[in-house]
N, C-alpha and C positions, 0 to 999 in steps of 0.2 A: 476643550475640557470644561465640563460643566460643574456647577457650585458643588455639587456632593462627592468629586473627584477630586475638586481642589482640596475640599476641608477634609476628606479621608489621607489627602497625601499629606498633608499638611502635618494632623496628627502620629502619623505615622512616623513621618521622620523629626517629630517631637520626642515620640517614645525610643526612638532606636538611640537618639543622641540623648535623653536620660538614662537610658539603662549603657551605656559605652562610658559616658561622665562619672556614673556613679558606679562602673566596674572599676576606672583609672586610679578614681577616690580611695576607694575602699583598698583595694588594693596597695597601694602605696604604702596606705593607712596602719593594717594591718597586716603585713605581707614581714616585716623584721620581728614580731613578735608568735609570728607561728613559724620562722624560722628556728627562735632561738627555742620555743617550747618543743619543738622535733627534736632540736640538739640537746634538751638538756633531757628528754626522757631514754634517747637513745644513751647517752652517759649512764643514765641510773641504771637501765637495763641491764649494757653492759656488765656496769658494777656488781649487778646481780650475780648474773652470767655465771662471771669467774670467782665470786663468793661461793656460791654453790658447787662450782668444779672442785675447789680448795678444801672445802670445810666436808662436803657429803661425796666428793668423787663424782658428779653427776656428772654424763657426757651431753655433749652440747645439743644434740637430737633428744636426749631422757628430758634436758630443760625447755626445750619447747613445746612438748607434751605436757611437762605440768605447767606451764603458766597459762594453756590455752585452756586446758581441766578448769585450773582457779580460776580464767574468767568466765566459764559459765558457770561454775559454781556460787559464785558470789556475785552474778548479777541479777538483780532482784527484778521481776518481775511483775503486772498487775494481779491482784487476786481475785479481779472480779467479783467481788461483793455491789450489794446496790450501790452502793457511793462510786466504784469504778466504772461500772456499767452507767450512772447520771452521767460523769464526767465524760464519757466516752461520746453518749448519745449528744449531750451539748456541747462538745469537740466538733462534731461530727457535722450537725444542723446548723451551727456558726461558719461552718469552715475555717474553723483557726486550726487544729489540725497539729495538736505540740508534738504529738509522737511519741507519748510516752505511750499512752495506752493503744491496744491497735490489736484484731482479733488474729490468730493464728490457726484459726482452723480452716477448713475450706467451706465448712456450715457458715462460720461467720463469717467471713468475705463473698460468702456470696449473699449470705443476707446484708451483709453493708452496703454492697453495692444497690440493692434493690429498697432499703433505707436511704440512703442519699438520695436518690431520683425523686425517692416521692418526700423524703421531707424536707431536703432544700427548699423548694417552690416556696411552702407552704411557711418554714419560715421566713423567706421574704415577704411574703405580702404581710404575716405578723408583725417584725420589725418594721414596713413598710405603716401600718395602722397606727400602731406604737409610737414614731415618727411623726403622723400629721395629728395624732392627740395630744402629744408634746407642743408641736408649733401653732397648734388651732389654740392652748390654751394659752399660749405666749401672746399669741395674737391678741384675744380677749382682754386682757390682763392691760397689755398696751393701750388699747385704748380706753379701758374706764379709767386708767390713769390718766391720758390725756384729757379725759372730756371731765374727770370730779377735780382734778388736783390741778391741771392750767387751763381748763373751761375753754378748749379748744379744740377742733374737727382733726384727728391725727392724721401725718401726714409722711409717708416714708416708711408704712409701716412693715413690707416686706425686708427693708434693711435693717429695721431697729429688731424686730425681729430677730432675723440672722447673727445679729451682735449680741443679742442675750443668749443664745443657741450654743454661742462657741466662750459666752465668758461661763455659763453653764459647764460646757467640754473639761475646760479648764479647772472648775470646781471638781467636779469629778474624778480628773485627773489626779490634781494634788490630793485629793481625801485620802483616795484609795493609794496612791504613793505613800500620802502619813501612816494610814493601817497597816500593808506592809513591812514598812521599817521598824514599827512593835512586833506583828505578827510574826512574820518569818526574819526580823534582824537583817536586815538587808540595808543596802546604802540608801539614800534618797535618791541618786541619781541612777541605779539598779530598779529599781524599787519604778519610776518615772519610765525609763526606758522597756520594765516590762509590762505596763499598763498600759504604753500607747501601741504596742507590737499585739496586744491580744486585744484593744478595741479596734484596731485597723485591720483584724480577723489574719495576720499574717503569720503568726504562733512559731517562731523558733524552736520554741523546746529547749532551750537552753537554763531558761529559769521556770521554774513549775513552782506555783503554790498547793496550796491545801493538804500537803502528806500530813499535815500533825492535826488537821482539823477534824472536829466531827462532823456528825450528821448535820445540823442543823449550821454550823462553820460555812460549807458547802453549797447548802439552797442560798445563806446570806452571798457568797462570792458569787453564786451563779446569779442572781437575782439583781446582783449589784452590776454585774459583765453587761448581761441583757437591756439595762437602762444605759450602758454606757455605748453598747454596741450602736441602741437606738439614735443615740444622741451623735456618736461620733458619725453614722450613716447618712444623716444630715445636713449636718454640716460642710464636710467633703462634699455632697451635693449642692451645698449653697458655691461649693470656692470652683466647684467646677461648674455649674452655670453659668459663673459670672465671668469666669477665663473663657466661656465657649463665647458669650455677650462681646467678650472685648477682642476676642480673636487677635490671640497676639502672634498668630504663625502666617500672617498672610506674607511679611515680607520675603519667609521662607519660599513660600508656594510662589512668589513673584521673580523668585529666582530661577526658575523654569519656565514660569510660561510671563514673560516680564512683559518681555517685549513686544511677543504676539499678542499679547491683553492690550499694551499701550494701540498697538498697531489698529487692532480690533474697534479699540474704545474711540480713536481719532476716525476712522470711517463711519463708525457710528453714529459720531456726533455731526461726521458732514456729511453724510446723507440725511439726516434729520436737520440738520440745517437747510438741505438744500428742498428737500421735502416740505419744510416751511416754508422756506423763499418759493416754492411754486405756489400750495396752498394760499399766501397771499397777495400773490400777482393773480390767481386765479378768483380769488374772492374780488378783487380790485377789478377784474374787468368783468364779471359778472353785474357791480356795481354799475360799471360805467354802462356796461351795454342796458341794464335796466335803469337805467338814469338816461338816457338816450329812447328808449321805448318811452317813457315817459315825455321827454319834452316833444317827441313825433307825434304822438299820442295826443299832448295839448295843442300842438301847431295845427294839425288836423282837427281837431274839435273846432279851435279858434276860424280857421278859414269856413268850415260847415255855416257854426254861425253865421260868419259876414256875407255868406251864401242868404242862409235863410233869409237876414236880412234887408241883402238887397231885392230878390224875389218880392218880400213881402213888398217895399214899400215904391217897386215897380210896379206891380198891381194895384195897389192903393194910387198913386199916380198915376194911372190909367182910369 
């Protein structure tokens, strides 16, 4: 199993056992409180029900026909004016996706369709530019601080960085929590909970701003989303860089292939040991045997000599 099969399994059975965790959760969580709201609408209904049988004679087939009437009657729908059609278009290119707005023709779903393909792309590489103009300017800023204000070479700037990035998020975050709890009367913790669900582009639909707002209400919220989306797409990129850097699922992956890696990793190192241990037995007697040419080499020279020599000074003695 090679590196890019470990860290795909790895993450993989990271995501399956957060999304099992956080079904368990949730569930638990919330699982006695949408019992008792089934129980208490089915009461009301009820109570309806037999109001209506009593007081108007109605029989119980006549009363399901009209409450089905009254709910399309009085469920209110987009008008499609500019501000619903913005709203829709930057629903749509975010991918937060609340559901309130949403075309019902077959003209418009098929032009949605063929809107999304091409302007997704296009706005990611916008948030994406948006993004390194944000961190390029953080960057900057860090260091004339460092180098006018502690007359020092900055050092660590990719994480000091990331740490104004997310105390940044965090501005953001409570601002626009403060604005909504004037705006639309909302809790602070409402208010928080729907600000991080539309920068993290996951859009419930459960809370919707801007019905009371105007024109100009509007570009401000959108305007304001778009810096936040920026900011929050960032970030999440700094915290999963740095989880992918520290790789904290390998014990997981080692639970599969443990042993065979140990296995693996112990031949590895004695055949490379033992590959060493040749290499310098083989270095060592390459050595020796030219350390041995060598002293042959001068023994023969030397005896030459005492040739030469004695020749000469036989000659000369003759």
């Amino acid at each position: 199993m090679n590196s890019l099969q470990k860290k795909t399994l790895s993450w993989v059975i990271a995501f399956i056992f957060a999304a099992v965790t956080g079904a368990l959760i949730f569930s638990a969580v919330e699982r006695p409180n949408a019992d008792n709201e089934s129980k208490r609408k089915q009461e009301l209904l009820h109570d309806l029900k037999r109001e209506m049988e009593n007081k108007y004679n109605m029989t119980p087939s006549d009363f399901d026909n009209f409450t089905k009437l009254s709910c399309k009657a009085l469920s209110s729908g987009p008008t499609w004016d500019f501000v619903d059609g913005l709203q829709f278009a930057f629903e749509t290119l975010t991918t937060i996706g609340y559901g309130a707005i949403s075309p019902s023709t077959k003209t418009g779903q098929a032009l949605c369709i063929v809107f999304a393909i091409i302007g997704i792309p296009v706005t990611i590489l916008a948030f994406q530019a948006v993004g390194e103009l944000i961190s390029r300017g953080i960057t900057v800023a860090i260091t004339k601080i460092e180098k006018r204000c502690f007359r020092q070479d900055p050092t660590n700037v990719e994480a000091k960085c990331t740490a104004v990035t997310f105390a940044l998020m965090l501005i953001m975050l409570l601002c626009g929590s403060v604005m909504q709890v004037y705006l639309e009367e909302w809790s602070f913790l409402v208010a928080v909970y729907y600000w991080l669900i539309t920068f993290t582009t996951i859009g419930y639909g459960d809370y919707i701003t801007g019905k009371k707002q105007v024109f100009w209400g509007v570009v401000f919220f959108l305007a304001w989303c778009t810096l936040g989306l920026c900011v929050f797409s960032s970030v999440l990129n700094a915290i999963a860089s740095y989880i992918s850097k520290r790789r904290p699922c390998r014990r997981v992956c080692s639970c599969f292939t443990g042993d065979r890696e140990m296995e693996d990793t112990n031949g590895n190192l004695q055949d490379n040991g033992n590959s060493q241990e040749k290499k310098e037995n083989g270095t060592k007697m390459n050595e020796s045997k030219i350390n041995g040419r060598d002293e042959s080499q001068m023994i023969c020279d030397s005896v030459g000599e005492n040739k030469e020599d004695t020749e000469y000074n036989s000659s000369t003695y003759v």
